[in-house]
Every structure is written in structure tokens, then in C-alpha cells.
C-alpha positions in Angstrom: 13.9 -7.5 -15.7 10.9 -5.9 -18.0 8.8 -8.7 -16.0 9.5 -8.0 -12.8 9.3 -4.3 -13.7 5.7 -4.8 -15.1 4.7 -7.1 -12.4 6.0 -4.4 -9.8 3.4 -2.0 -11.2 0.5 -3.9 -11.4 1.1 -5.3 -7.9 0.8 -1.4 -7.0 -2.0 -1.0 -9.1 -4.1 -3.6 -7.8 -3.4 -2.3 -4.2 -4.0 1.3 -4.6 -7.7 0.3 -6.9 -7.9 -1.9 -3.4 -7.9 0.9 -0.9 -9.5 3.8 -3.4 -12.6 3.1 -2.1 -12.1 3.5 1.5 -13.1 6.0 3.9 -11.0 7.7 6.8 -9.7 5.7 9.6 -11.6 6.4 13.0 -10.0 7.4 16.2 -9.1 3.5 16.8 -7.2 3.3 13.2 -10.2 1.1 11.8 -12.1 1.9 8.8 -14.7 -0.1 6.2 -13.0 -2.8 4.0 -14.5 -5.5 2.4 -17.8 -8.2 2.0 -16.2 -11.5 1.1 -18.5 -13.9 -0.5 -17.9 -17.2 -1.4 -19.8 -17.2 -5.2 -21.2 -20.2 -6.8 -21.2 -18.6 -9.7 -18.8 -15.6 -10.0 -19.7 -14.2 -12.9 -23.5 -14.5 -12.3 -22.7 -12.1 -9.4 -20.3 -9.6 -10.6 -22.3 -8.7 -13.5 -25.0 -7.9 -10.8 -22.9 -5.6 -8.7 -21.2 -4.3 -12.1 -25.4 -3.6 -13.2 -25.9 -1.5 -9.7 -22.7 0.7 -10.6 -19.7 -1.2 -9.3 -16.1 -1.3 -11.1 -14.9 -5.1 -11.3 -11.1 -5.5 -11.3 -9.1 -8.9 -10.3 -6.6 -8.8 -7.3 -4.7 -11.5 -5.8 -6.2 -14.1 -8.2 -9.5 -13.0 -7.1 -12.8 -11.4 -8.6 -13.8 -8.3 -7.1 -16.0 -5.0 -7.5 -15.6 -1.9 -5.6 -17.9 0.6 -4.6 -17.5 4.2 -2.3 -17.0 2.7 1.3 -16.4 -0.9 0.3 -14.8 -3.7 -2.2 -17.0 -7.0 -2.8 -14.5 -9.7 -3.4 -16.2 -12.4 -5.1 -14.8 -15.7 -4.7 -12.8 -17.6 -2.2 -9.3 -19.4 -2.6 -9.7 -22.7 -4.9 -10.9 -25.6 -3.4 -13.4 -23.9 -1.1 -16.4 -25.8 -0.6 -19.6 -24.3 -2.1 -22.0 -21.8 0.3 -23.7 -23.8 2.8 -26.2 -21.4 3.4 -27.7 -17.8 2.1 -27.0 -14.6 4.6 -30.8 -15.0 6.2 -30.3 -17.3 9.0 -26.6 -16.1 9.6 -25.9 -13.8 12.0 -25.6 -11.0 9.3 -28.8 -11.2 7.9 -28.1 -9.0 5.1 -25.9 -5.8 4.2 -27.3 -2.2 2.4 -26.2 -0.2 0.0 -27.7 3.4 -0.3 -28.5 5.4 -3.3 -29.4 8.8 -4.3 -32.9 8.1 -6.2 -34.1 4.1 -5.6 -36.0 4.5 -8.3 -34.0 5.6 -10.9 -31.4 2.9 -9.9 -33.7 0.4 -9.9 -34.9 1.0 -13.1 -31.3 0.9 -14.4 -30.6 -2.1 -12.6 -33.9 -4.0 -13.9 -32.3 -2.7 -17.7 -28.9 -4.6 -16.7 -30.7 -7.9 -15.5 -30.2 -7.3 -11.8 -32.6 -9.1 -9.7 -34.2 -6.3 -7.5 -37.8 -6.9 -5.2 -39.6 -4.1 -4.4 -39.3 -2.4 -0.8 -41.6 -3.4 2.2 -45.3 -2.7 1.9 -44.7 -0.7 -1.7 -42.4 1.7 0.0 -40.5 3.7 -2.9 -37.4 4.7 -1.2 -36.3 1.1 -0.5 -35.5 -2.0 -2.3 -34.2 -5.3 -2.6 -31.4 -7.5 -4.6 -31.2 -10.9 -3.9 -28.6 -13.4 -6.1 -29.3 -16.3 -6.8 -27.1 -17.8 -4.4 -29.0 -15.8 -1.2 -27.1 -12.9 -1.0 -29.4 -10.0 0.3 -28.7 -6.6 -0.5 -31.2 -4.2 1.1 -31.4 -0.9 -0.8 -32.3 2.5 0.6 -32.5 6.4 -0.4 -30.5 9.4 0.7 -31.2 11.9 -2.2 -28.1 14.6 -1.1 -25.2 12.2 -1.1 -23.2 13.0 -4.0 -22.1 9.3 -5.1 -24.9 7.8 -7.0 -24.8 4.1 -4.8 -22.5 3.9 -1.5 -22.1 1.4 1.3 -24.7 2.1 3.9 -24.9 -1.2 6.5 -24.1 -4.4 7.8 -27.1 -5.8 10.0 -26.5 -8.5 12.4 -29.6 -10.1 13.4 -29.2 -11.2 17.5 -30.9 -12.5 20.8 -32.6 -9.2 22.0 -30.6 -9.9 25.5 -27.3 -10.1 23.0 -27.9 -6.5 21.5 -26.6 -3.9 24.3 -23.7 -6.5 24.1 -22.8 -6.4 20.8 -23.2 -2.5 20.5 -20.8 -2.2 23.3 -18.4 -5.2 21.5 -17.7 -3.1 18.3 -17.3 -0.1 20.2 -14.7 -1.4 22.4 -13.1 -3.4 19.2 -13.3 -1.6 16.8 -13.5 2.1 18.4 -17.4 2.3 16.5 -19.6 5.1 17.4 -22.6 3.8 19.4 -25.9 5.7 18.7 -30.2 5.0 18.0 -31.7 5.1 14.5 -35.4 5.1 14.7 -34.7 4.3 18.1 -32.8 1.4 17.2 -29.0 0.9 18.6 -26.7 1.0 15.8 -23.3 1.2 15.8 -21.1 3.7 13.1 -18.0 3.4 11.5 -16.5 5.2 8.7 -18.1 3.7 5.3 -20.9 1.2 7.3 -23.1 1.2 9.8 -23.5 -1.8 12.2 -27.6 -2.3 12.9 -28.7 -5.0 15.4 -32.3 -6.8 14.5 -33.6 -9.2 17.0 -33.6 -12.4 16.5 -35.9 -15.0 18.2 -33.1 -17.8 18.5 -29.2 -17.9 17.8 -28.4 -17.3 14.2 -26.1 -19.7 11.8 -22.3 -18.2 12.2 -21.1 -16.7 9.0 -18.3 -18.5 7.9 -19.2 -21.1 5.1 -22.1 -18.9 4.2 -22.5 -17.0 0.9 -21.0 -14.0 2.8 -18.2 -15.8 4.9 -16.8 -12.7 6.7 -16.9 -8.8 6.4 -13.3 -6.9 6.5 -12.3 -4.0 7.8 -8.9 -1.9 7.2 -6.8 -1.1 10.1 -3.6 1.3 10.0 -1.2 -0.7 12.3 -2.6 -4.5 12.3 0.3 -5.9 14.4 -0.6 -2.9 17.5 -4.4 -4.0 16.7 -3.6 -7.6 17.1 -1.5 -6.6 20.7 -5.1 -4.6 21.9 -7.1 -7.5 21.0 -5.1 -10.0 22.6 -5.3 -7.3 25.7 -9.1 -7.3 25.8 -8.9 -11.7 25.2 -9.6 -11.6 21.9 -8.1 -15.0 19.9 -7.2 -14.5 16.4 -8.8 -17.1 14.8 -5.1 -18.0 12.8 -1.8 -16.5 13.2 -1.1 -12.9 11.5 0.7 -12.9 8.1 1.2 -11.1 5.7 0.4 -11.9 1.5 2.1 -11.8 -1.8 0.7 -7.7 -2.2 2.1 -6.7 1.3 -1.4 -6.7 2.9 -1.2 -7.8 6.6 -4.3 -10.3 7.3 -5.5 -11.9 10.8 -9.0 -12.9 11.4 -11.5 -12.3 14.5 -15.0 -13.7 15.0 -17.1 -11.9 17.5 -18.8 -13.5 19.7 -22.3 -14.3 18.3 -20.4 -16.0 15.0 -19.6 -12.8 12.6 -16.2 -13.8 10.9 -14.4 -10.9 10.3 -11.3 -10.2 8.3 -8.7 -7.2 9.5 -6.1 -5.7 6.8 -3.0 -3.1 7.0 -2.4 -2.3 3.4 0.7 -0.9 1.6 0.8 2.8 2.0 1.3 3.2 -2.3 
């Protein structure tokens, strides 16, 4: 009885510390969840996202660190093969974090052996992280947010002809707020911005890739799943639900972005 008491608790634990980090649900119920990598070494990389200010916890048997916006989950289920790729050359090129002083992080991180690059043409407001396994972390500055390191983006690197579409795809999907930065289409959602990049030919799909799929965190999957299968969109296997109560069904949008879609417990 003590067991299944104490298991009871932890199981709650693990999901709240799962869901701490996210932000609001938009209008459409969806908000930022996770970056699933498939680590060749886990340990490697969760002491470099635990060296930019992450908190690493274990859920469901896997390795993961959380951050404001967004949870890195570290490893795949056992017997997944090895990355066959890094994230350049997928279809998400890379994803951001953003800071409040890039170069006091930096030199933090550089103190905690994280392996950060210097930003484009010696600009001081931006770097880079790159594990070993291809990873790429783009890092940028917003000096008045009050988090020291938050998510910032996920960006898809596309056929220019592809771009309009996939602006208007995540709108329609996942209810995102199209807009321009620098006169670039993005599109918003609470805890990540989607930026588009053009690509001169069809990038690698993500799944097998050092980041296999991103995740976001609905609040009714199984009404999600019936407007999907509205607008003819396939889950990629059927809905079901794990051993914390977390409903799971997987998408992958049309240019090869896997991506994972959660209903957590409300504790």
C-alpha cells in the first residue's frame, strides 16, 4: 500500500514538473511543449542544457531538462536506432533559445563546458551551441525579459514557393498567429515562434534525426484529433494514452516536421 502510495505521488510529481514550464494555451487550445531528441550520448547533452540553466529531472524512464516555454527530453525509448543525421539538412534547421545578456550567459556557459560559437559576423547579441551530435541551438538577446534563458524559436528551413504554405498550415493547425519579423513571415505561438528560412531544395524529414519531432500541448487531444481528421490530417499512429495519463498522437506536416501533440493530467 506505502508503494503504491509513493508511486502515486511521484507519478504526480513528474507530471506537474512536466507541464510547469508551459505557457498559456492559444485560442485553438495549443501551446509550446517539448524538443525530443534522440541523444547519442545523454549525458554529454544534459549536462550542456543543465550548463545554459536548465533543471534535468527523469519522467517516464526518460532524461529530460526543462526550461520557461519548453522541456528537452533527451533520449528516445530503448532500442532506437542512433541519429541518422544532425538538425542542418532537416527540415528544422535548428531551434533558439533567448537570453537576457548573451554575453554574460555565454561566459557562464563557456565556465560549465558548453560548446558555444560566436554569433554571425562577431555580432554580440547572438550565439551559437552546437553538441556534439549536431544539435544547433541558435542563441539571441532580449535584455527586458525577466527569465534569464527562455524558449524563443523553431526554424524550418523550406522551398521559398513552400513558405506562404506552411505559414498558413500552422495557422490553420495549430490556431498560430501569422506575422513578419524583419520582414520575414513567422508564425507565433505561446512559448515559440515558427520562422521559415528558404531553402534551395527539399530538406531531410525530421524523424530519425538528432531532433526527431517537436511537441506541443493541447487541452482536449481527442476534439484536436476530430479537427484534424476534419481538415485531412492522418495521425501518423492511433491516439493512446501512457502510463502518466498523458494522451499522445503524432502529426507530420507536410514538408517532413514530425510533431508530437499531448493532453496532460490537470494535477
Amino acid at each position: 500500500m506505502k508503494r503504491a502510495i509513493l508511486a502515486s505521488l511521484v507519478l504526480a510529481l513528474t507530471s506537474s514538473v512536466a507541464t510547469a514550464q508551459t505557457f498559456p494555451f492559444n485560442e485553438a487550445g495549443v501551446t509550446n511543449g517539448h524538443w525530443h531528441l534522440n541523444s547519442k550520448d545523454v549525458a554529454a547533452n544534459e549536462k550542456i542544457f543543465v550548463g545554459m540553466g536548465g533543471k534535468a529531472f527523469e519522467a517516464g524512464g526518460l532524461h529530460r531538462v526543462m526550461f520557461p516555454g519548453v522541456v528537452v527530453t533527451l533520449d528516445q525509448a530503448p532500442g532506437t536506432p542512433p541519429p541518422n543525421g544532425p538538425t542542418v539538412g532537416s527540415v528544422v534547421n535548428h531551434v533558439g533559445f533567448i537570453v537576457n545578456n548573451v554575453q554574460e550567459q555565454v561566459a557562464k556557459w563557456k565556465a560549465a563546458g558548453v560548446p558555444v560559437e560566436p554569433g554571425t559576423n562577431g555580432r554580440l547579441d547572438q550565439a551559437y551551441v552546437n553538441t556534439p551530435d549536431g544539435f544547433r541551438i541558435e542563441i539571441l538577446e532580449n535584455k527586458n525579459q525577466p527569465t534569464a534563458i527562455q524558449s524563443e524559436h523553431v526554424h524550418l528551413f523550406l522551398p521559398e514557393a513552400d513558405i506562404p504554405k506552411a505559414q498558413a498550415w500552422y495557422a490553420k493547425v495549430l490556431g498560430a498567429k501569422a506575422g513578419l519579423r524583419n520582414n520575414a513571415p513567422v508564425d507565433d505561438l505561446p512559448g515559440v515562434q515558427l520562422r521559415f528560412n528558404k531553402a534551395e531544395t527539399p530538406q531531410a524529414t525530421t524523424k530519425g534525426r538528432i531532433l526527431d519531432h517537436i511537441g506541443f500541448d493541447v487541452k482536449d487531444l481527442k476534439a484536436f484529433i476530430k479537427t484534424l481528421e476534419a481538415n485531412n490530417i492522418k495521425l501518423d499512429s492511433p491516439y493512446t494514452v501512457n502510463a502518466a495519463g498523458v494522451g499522445l498522437a503524432f502529426i507530420t506536416d507536410p514538408w517532413g516536421t514530425r510533431i508530437e501533440l499531448n493532453e496532460r493530467p490537470a494535477s
